[in-house]
C-alpha positions in Angstrom: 37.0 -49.6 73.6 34.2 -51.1 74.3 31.8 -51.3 77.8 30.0 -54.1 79.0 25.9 -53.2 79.7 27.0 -53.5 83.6 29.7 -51.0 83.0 27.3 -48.8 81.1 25.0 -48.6 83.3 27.0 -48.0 86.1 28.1 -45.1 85.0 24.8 -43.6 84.1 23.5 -44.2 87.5 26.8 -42.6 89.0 26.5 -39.4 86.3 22.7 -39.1 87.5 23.8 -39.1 91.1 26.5 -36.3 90.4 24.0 -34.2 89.0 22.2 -32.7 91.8 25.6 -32.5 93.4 27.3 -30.8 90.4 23.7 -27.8 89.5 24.1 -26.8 93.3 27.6 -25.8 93.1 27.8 -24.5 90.0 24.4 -22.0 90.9 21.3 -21.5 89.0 21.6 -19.3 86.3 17.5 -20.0 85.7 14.7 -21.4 87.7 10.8 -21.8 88.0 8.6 -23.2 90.3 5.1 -22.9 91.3 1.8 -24.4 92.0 -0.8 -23.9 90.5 -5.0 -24.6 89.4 -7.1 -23.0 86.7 -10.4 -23.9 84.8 -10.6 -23.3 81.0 -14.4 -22.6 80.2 -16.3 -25.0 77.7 -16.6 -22.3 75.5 -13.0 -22.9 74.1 -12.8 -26.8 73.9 -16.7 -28.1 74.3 -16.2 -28.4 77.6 -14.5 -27.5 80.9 -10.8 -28.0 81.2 -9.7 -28.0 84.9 -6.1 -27.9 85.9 -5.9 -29.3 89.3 -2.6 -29.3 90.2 0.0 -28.0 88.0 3.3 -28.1 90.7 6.7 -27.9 89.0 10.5 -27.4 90.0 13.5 -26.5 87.6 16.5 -25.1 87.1 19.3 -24.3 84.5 22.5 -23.7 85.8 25.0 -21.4 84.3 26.6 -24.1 82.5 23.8 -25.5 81.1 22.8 -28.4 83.9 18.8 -28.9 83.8 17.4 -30.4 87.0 13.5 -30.5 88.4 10.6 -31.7 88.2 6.4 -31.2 86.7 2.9 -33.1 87.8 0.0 -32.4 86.2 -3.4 -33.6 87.0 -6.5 -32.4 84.4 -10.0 -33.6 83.8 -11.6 -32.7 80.5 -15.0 -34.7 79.3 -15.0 -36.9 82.6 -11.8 -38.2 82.1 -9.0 -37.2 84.4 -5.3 -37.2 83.4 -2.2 -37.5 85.9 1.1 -37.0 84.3 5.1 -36.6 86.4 7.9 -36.0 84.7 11.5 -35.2 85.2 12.9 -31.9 83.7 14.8 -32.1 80.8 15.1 -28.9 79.4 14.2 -25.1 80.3 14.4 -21.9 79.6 13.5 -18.4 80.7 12.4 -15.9 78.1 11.5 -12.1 78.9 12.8 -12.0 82.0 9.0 -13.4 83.0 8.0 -16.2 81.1 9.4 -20.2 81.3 9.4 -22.6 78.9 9.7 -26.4 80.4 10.0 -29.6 79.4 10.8 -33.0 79.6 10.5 -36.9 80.2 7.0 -38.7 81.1 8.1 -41.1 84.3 4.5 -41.6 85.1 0.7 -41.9 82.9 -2.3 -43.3 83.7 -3.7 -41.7 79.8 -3.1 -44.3 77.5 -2.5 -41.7 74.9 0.4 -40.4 76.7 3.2 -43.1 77.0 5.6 -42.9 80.0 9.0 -42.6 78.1 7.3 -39.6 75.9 8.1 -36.2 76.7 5.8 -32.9 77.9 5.8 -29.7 78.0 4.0 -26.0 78.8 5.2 -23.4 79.7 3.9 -20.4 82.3 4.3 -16.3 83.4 5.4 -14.8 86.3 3.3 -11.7 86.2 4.5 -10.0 89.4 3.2 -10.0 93.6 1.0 -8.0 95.6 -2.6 -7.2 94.4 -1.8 -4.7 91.6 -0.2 -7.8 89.8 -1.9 -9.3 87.3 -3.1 -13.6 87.7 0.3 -15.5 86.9 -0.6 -17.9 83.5 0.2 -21.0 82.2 -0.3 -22.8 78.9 -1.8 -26.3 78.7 0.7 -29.2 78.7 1.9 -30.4 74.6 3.3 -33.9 73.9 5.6 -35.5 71.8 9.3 -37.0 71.5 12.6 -36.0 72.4 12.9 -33.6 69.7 9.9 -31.5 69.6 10.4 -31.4 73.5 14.2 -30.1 73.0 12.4 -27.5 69.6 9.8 -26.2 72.3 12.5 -25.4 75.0 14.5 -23.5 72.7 11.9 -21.7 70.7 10.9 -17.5 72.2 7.5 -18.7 70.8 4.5 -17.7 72.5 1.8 -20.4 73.3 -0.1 -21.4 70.4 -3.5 -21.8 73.2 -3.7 -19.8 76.2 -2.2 -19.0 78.3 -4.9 -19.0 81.0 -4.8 -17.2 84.1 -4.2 -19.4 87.3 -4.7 -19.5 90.8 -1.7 -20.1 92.6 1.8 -18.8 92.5 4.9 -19.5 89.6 8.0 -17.8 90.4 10.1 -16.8 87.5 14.2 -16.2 87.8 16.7 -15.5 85.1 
């Protein structure tokens, strides 16, 4: 059988609204948000890397659902970067650490396309002052796959991660 674009897209835009609808009731089996800032010294890249902000939202339900959200502003070398996305895939590894990905909605970096994916991922290293800083990695990009590789890969972060100011929050 086949469906008209109309048809198509109709359907897409009615699965998309389900979605929220469908993560809430099923629960969150895995989630991370946070918000947080951090400078990398020049010593590592030539110059200062400043993260400022790195605010993110996600979940995994329990069957497998992905929903959230990542923005991500960085200046490096005078330039400054702002990046959103939409969460497309997640996971939590170690009880601690989340790995998150997904689609670029918005770019002003001409080197980043929206319609490419991103992804980073950070720790949640405990509260309270005997905690040590919460860290993130910097942010990697690429297509579909290499997004969906980096999701389901325990791998550690090949640079970093850095210690940040701010707060993630890790559960699953």
């Amino acid at each position: 059988m086949r469906l008209c674009k109309r048809a198509v897209r109709f359907l897409v835009v009615f699965a998309l609204l389900l979605a929220p609808g469908i993560a809430n009731a099923s629960g969150s089996a895995m989630s991370a948000t946070g918000g947080v800032h951090w400078t990398i010294g020049p010593e590592v890249f030539g110059a200062p890397v400043i993260s400022q902000p790195l605010t993110f939202t996600s979940r995994k339900t329990t069957d497998g659902i992905v929903s959230g959200s990542f923005e991500y502003h960085q200046r490096f070398d005078g330039a400054t970067s702002r990046f959103t996305g939409r969460v497309t895939c997640m996971n939590v590894y170690d009880g601690y650490r989340a790995k998150i990905g997904g689609l670029i909605l918005s770019s002003n970096d001409p080197t980043v396309e929206v319609g490419s994916y991103g992804w980073f991922q950070v720790f949640d290293n405990g509260e309270g002052a005997a905690a040590s800083p919460d860290q993130s990695s910097l942010m990697g990009f690429g297509d579909a796959a290499a997004n969906e590789a980096f999701c389901a890969s325990p791998n550690l972060p090949r640079f970093g991660p850095w210690d940040v100011q701010g707060n993630v929050q890790v559960k699953g």
